[in-house]
N, C-alpha and C positions, 0 to 999 in steps of 0.2 A: 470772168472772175471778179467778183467785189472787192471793194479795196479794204484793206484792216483799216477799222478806226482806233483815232488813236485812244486808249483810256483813261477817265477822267480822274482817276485814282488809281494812285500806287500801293502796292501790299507787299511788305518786305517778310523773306521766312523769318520764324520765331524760334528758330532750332540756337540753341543753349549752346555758349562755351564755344561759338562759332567766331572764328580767328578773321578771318575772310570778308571783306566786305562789298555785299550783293551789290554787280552794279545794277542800276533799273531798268536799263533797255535789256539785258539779257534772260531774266527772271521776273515775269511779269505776267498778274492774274485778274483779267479782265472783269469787268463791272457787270454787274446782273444783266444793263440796259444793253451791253455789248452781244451782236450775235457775231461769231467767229464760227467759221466752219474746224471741224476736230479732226479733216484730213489735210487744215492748213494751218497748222500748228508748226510751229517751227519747234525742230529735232533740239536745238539748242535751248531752250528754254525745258522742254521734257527730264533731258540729262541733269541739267542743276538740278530740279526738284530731286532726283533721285539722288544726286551727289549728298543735299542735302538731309535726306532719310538716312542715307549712311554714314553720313558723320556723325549724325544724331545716334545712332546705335551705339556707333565706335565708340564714343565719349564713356556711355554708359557701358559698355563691356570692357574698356579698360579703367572703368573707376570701381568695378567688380574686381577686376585681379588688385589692383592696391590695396583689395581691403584684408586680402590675406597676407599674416605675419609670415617672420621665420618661425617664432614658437609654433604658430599653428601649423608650417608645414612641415616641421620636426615630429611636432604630435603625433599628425597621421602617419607619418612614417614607421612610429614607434608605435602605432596601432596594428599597423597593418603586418608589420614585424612579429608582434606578439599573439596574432590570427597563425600569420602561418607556423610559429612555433606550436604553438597548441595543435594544430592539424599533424604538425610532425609526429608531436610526442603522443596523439590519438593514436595516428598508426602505426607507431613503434610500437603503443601498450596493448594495441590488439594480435598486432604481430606476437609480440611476445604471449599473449596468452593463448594465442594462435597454436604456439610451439610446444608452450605449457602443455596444452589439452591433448596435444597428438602423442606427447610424450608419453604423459598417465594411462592414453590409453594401447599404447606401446607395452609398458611397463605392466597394465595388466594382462594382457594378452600373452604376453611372455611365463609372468607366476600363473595362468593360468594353464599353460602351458607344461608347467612344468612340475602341475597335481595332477596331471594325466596317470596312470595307474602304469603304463611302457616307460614315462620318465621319470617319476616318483620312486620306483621301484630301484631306480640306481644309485639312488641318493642314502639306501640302508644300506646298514652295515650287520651284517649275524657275530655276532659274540659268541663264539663256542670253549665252554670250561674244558682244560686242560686236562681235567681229571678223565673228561669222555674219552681221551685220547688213547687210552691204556685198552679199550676195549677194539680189537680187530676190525670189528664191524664197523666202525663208526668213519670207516674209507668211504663208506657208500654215501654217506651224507656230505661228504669233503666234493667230491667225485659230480654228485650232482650241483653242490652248488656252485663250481668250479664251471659245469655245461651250461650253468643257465647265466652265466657270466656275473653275478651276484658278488657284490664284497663280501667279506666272511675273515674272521680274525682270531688266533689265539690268545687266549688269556687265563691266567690265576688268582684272578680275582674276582670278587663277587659271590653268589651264591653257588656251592660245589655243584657239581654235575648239570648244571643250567644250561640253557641258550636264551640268551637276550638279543637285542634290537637297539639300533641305535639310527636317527637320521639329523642327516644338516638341516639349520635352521634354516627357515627363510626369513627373508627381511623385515617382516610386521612382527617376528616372534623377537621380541627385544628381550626375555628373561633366560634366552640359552648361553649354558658356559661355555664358551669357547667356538662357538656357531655349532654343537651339538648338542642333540635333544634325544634323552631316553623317552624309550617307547614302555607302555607301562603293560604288553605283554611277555612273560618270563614261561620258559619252559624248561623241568625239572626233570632230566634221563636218569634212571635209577632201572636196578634189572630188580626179577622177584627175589634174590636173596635181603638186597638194600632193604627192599617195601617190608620184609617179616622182622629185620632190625627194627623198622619203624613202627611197628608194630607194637615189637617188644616194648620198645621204649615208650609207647604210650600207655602201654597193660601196666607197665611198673611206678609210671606217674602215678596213673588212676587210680591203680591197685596197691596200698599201701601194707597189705599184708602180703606181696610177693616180695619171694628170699631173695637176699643181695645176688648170690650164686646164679640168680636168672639175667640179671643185667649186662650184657656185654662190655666189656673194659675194652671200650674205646675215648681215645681223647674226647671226642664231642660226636653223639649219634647227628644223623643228618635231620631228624627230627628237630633235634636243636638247633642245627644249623638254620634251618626254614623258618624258627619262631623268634630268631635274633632278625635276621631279614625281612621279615615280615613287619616287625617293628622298629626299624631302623631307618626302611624306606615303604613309607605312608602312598597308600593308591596303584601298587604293585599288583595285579592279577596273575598269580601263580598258577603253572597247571603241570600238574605230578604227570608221568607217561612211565604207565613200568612194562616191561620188557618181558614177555614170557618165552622162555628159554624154547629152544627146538625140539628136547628132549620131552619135554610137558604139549607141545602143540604135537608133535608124531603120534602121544598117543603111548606111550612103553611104557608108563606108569600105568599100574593095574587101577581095577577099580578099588580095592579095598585100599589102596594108598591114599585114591584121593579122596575114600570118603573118611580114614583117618585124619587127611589135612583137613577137610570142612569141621569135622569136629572138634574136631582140635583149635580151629582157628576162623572161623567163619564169624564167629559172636566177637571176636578182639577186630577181625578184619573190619567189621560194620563199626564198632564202637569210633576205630579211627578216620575213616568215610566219613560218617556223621561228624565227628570234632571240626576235622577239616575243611567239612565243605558251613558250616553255621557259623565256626565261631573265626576263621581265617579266609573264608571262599576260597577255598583250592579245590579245584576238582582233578580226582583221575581217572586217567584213564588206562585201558591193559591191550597192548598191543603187541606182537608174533614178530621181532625182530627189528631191524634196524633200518628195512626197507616201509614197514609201514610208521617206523620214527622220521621216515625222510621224507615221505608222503605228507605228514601231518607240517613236518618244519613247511614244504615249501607251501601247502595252504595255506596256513598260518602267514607267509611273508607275502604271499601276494593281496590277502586279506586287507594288510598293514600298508601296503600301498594304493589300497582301491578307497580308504578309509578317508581322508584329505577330500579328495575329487567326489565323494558322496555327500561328504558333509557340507559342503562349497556348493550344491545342486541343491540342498536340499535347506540353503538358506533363503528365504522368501525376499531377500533385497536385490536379488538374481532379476535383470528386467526382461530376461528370455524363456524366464521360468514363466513370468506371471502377465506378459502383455501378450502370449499367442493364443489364438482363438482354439488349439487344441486344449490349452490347460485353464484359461481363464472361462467366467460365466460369462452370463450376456448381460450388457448394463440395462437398467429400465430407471427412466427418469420417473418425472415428478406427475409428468403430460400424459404418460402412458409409454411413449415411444418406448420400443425393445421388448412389447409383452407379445408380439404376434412372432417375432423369434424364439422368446421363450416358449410358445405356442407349438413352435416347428420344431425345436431341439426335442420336446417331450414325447412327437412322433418318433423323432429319427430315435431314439431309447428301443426301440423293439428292436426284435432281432430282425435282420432282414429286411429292413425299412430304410431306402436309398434317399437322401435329399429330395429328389425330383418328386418322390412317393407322399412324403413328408408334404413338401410345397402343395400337392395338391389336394390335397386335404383341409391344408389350412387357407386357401385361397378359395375353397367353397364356403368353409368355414371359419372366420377369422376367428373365433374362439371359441373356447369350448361349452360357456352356456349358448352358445346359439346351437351348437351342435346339439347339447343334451334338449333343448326345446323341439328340434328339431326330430328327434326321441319320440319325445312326450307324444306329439301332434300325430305320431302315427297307430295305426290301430294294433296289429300284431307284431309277435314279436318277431316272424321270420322278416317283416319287412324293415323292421329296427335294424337287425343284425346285416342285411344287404345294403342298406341305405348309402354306403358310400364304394359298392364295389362296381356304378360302372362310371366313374371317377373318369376324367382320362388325364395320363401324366403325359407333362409336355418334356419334351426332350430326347433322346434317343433316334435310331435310325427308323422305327417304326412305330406306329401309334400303339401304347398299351392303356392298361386300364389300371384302378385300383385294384382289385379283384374283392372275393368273397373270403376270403384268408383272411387279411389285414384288416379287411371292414368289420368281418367277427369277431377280433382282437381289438382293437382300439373299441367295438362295442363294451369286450366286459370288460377293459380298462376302465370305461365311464360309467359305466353301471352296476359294477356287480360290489355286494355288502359283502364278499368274503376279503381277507386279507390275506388268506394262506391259496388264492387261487393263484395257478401258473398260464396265464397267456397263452405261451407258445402249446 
């Protein structure tokens, strides 16, 4: 082994802010002219340089944390504080709108629920006049409305011998008194004696030359009754039901009786029809007892609660109504996309034409001037009318065809100048 020479020059580190001072025999970096072998390097000389790389860092890494204040590390605290409030208060206001949305749609689900025509229908109430009460029969319409579990109420007021309607509000109706809403259908029980008063008393309106003697001295005819009403309460749909007695439907009145009442009465009858149904809209109607008055009340009330739930179906901001592909069209952009469905929809229109039938039709032909060219280019017209019957439709357990049927119908669908032609 060669000897180390010794070096003619010293080099001391240059590392900064260094407290310590290098002795020379310990740290020491030989001269170009020197060759030293690098596996006889002494270990203690190696360590210092490295001691001294990392002091040189340390200096520098701890004159980096001095340079931060308190203010600045308050600052980021209150940064970093007002990060995660904001993230809070995010998902607290999504949560809550979260709740909001499940709520609303809660809450429709429920009023919708609750225009159903089985639960709407419990929410009326039947008005029945006091005055119906005097007549026996009118158990029967008690009786039924009583079976079909319906509210129903006695009252003396309002228009004599009527049946009215009445239902609770629901919550978007804010101009109801008291959470009830009258229903603006009225129904007027009078028997045939009432309706011939009524009669009278319009023949003596009219008729200004019939004698006092003809007028019945009653407080107020019910024709008056119905023209105070009428005008009192505005959007009211009246509807007369008179009552033909048992004696008159048996039949025990001869013929010359009733062709004395037609004469007699047949020209005042029509005069007050007409008055009624032009200049008031009442219509009547003539019905055989108190079984087809109860017939007519409980059509009329299930009517009234089918009425809500239709018109609610039949508003077009319904999004069940207008985004399924049973009730919506078919969209077609701007590119074309959606005309080879519109293509196929105006197959599947015949009778008897399956999708699958449809699809292969327009997958030979993707439209229909290719089809009708398709027409043109042939020579007769039997081979016109077959051109698309050996078609084959894919799908099903065994292979079919289009057939000759449907191919001679979608023929005169695309061909034929009548408009009163029938296809099928």
């Amino acid at each position: 082994m060669s000897a180390v020479q010794r070096a003619k020059t010293w080099e001391i580190s240059d590392s900064e802010n260094e407290s310590d001072e290098v002795k020379p025999s310990s740290c020491v970096i030989l001269d170009q002219d020197t060759s030293v072998n690098e596996s006889n390097t002494s270990p203690s000389s190696r360590s210092c340089s490295a001691r001294a790389e990392d002091g040189a860092d340390g200096v520098k890494i701890s004159s980096k944390r001095r340079r931060r204040t308190r203010e600045e590390v308050q600052e980021e605290l209150d940064t970093r504080k007002a990060a995660r409030d904001k993230r809070r208060e995010e998902k607290e206001k999504l949560k809550e709108k979260k709740l909001q949305e499940q709520q609303r749609r809660k809450e429709a689900a429920e009023r919708l629920n609750l225009l159903k025509p089985e639960n709407f229908i419990k929410s009326l109430t039947a008005h029945i006049h006091a005055v119906l009460l005097r007549d026996a029969g009118c158990d029967v319409l008690l009786r039924t409305l009583d079976g079909f579990q319906w509210t129903n109420r006695i009252e003396n007021q309002g228009l004599p011998n009527s049946i009215s309607w009445t239902r609770q509000a629901l919550q978007t109706e804010d101009e109801a008194e008291h959470g009830v809403i009258e229903e603006d259908q009225v129904l007027m029980v009078i028997s045939h004696n009432e309706f011939e008063d009524m009669v009278m008393s319009h023949k003596t309106v009219t008729n200004q030359s019939a004698l006092i003697g003809d007028m019945h001295e009653e407080a107020e005819s019910l024709l008056q009754h119905l023209s105070k009403y009428l005008t009192r309460t505005a959007g009211k749909v009246v509807t007369i039901l008179v009552m033909i007695s048992h004696q008159q439907r048996s039949g025990s009145w001869g013929e010359e009786d009733f062709d004395f009442y037609l004469n007699q009465h047949h020209l005042d009858t029509e005069q007050l029809l007409v008055h009624l149904q032009l200049y008031w809209n009442v219509a009547v109607h003539f019905l055989f007892g108190w079984q087809e008055v109860t017939d007519h009340v409980v059509a009329l009330t299930k009517a009234l609660s089918k009425r809500p739930y239709k018109a609610l179906c039949g508003d077009p901001d319904l999004g069940f109504c207008m985004d399924g592909s049973w009730s919506a069209g078919v969209r077609v952009d701007r590119d074309g996309r959606g005309l080879a469905q519109v293509w196929t929809r105006q197959i599947q229109q015949l009778n008897r034409v399956s999708p699958a039938m449809a699809k292969a039709v327009t997958s030979a032909y993707p439209s229909p001037s290719l089809l009708l060219k398709a027409y043109e280019e042939l020579p007769s017209e039997e081979e016109r009318r077959r051109l698309l019957a050996d078609l084959t439709v894919v799908g099903g357990a065994k292979e079919r065809r289009v057939g000759p049927e449907l191919a001679g119908r979608i023929h005169r669908l695309l061909t034929s100048q009548n408009p009163h032609l029938l296809l099928d």
